[in-house]
C-alpha positions in Angstrom: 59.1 18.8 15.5 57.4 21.9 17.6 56.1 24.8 15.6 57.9 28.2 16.3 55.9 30.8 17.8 55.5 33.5 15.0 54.4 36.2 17.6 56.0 37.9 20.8 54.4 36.4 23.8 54.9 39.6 25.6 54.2 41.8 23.5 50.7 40.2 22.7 50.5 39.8 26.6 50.7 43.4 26.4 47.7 44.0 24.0 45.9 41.0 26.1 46.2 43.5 29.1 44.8 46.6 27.2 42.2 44.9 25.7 40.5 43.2 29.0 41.5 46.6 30.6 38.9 48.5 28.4 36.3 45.6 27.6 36.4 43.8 30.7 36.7 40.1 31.1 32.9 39.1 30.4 32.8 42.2 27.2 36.0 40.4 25.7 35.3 37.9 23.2 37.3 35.4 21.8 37.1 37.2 18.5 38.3 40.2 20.1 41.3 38.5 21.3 41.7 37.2 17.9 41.5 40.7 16.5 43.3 42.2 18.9 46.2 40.4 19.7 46.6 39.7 16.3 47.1 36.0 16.1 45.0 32.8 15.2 43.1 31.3 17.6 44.9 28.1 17.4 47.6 30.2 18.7 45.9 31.7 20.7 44.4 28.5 22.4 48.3 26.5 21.6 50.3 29.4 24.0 47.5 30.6 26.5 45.5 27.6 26.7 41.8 29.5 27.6 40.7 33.2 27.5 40.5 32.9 31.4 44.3 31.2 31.4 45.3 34.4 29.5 43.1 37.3 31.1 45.1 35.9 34.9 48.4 35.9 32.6 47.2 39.4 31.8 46.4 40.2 35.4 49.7 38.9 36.7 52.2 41.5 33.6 50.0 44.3 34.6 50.5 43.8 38.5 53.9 42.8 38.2 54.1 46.1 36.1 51.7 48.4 39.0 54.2 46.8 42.0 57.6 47.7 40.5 56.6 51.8 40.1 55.3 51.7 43.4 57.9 49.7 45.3 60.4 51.7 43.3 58.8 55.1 44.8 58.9 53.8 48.4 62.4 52.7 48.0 64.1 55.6 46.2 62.9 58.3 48.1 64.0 59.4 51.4 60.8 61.6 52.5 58.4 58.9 54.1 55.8 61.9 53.2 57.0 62.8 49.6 57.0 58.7 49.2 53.5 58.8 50.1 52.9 61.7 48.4 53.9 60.3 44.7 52.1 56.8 45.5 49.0 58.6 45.6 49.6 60.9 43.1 50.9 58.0 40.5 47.6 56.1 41.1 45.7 59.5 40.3 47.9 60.9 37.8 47.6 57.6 35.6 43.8 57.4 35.8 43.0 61.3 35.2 45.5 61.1 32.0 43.5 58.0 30.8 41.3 59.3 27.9 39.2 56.2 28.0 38.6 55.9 31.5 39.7 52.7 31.7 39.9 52.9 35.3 42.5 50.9 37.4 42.5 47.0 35.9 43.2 45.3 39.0 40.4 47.1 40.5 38.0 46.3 37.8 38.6 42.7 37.8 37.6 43.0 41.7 34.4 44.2 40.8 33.5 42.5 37.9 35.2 39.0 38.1 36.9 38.4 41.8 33.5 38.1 43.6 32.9 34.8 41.3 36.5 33.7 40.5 39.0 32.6 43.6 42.1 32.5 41.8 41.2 36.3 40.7 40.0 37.1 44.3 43.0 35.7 45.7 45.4 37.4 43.0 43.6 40.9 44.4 43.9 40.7 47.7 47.6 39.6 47.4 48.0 42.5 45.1 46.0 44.9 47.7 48.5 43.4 50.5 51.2 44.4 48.6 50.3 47.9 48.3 49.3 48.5 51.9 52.3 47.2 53.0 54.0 49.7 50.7 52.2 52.3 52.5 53.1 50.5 55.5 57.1 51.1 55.3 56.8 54.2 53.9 55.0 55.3 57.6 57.0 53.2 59.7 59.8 54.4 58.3 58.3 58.6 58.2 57.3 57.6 62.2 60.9 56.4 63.0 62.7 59.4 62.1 59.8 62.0 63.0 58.4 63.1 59.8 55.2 61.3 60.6 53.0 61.3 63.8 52.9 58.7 66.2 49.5 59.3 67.5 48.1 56.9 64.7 49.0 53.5 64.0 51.0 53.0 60.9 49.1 49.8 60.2 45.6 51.7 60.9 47.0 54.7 58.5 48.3 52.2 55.6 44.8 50.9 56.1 43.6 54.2 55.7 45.7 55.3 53.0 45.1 52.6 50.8 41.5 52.8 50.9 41.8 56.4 49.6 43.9 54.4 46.6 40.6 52.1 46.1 38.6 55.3 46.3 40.5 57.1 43.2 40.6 54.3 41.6 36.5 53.8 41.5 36.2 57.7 41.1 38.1 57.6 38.2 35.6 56.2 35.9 32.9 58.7 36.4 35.8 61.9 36.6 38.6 63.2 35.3 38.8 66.7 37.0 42.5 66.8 38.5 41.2 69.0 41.4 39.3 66.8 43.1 41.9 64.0 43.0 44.3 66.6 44.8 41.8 67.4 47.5 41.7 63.8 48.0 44.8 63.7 48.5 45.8 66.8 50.4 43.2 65.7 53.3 44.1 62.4 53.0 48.1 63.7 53.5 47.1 65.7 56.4 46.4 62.4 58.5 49.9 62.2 58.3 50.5 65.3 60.7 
């Protein structure tokens, strides 16, 4: 007869998430996980299988997590411009109110593991797509009714817009001042002109 789970998967997924988020893959120990999520390491082996098998589960709630906000911006709200305006200022937002300076985790795991690990490389650049192609209707969408120029193309500017997302994201481990995030993202509105 099969053992119950004693624990909630998600909510230890959860804990899994924070804890790579601030240690990293490579500074996360098995221990850590242990101690962190709060279950046994048979358990821990039994449900997730290997600390690699869990840090992608971890990757996947997290993204999942990071794609609903911002799909739920671009679709709720009928400025093109304002949509733009609040994807930007989420990503910034979240990492300026982040104590710990954490730093964006999808963004981390492309430094430190994607450059070694195809699944994770693959996992980022899906999850990249997905958030230029956010940027991508909101344009279209601000250049089909006027609100945003037609001299550039929206592809180009999604290009564009989302590197300025990669940008906050890496600037957000070394500051936390508010003001320059807003400059960032004032000029970077102004291409929208």
């Amino acid at each position: 007869m099969a053992r119950t789970k004693d624990f909630d998967e998600d909510e230890v997924l959860t804990k899994a998430v924070r804890l790579f988020w601030l240690k990293g893959y490579n500074g996360t120990s098995m221990q850590d996980l242990v101690d962190g999520l709060g279950i046994s390491r048979s358990s821990l082996y039994d449900t997730y299988g290997d600390k690699h098998t869990l840090f992608i589960k971890a990757l996947e709630k997290y993204k999942e997590f990071a794609s609903n906000k911002m799909c739920n911006i671009v679709s709720n709200t009928t400025s093109a411009k304002d949509a733009i305006r609040q994807l930007l200022e989420l990503t910034a937002l979240e990492l300026v109110d982040d104590n710990q300076h954490k730093g964006c985790f999808m963004t981390n795991a492309a430094i430190e593991v994607a450059p070694h690990d195809a699944q994770v490389s693959h996992m980022i650049c899906q999850n990249d797509q997905e958030i230029e192609n956010a940027f991508y209707q909101a344009i279209k969408k601000g250049q089909e009714c006027g609100e945003i120029t037609n001299k550039q193309d929206a592809k180009a500017i999604a290009c564009f817009l989302f590197n300025n997302v990669k940008g906050i994201r890496v600037s957000a481990k070394s500051t936390s001042d508010k003001h320059v995030f807003d400059d960032i993202i004032k000029l970077t509105m102004s291409v929208l002109d």
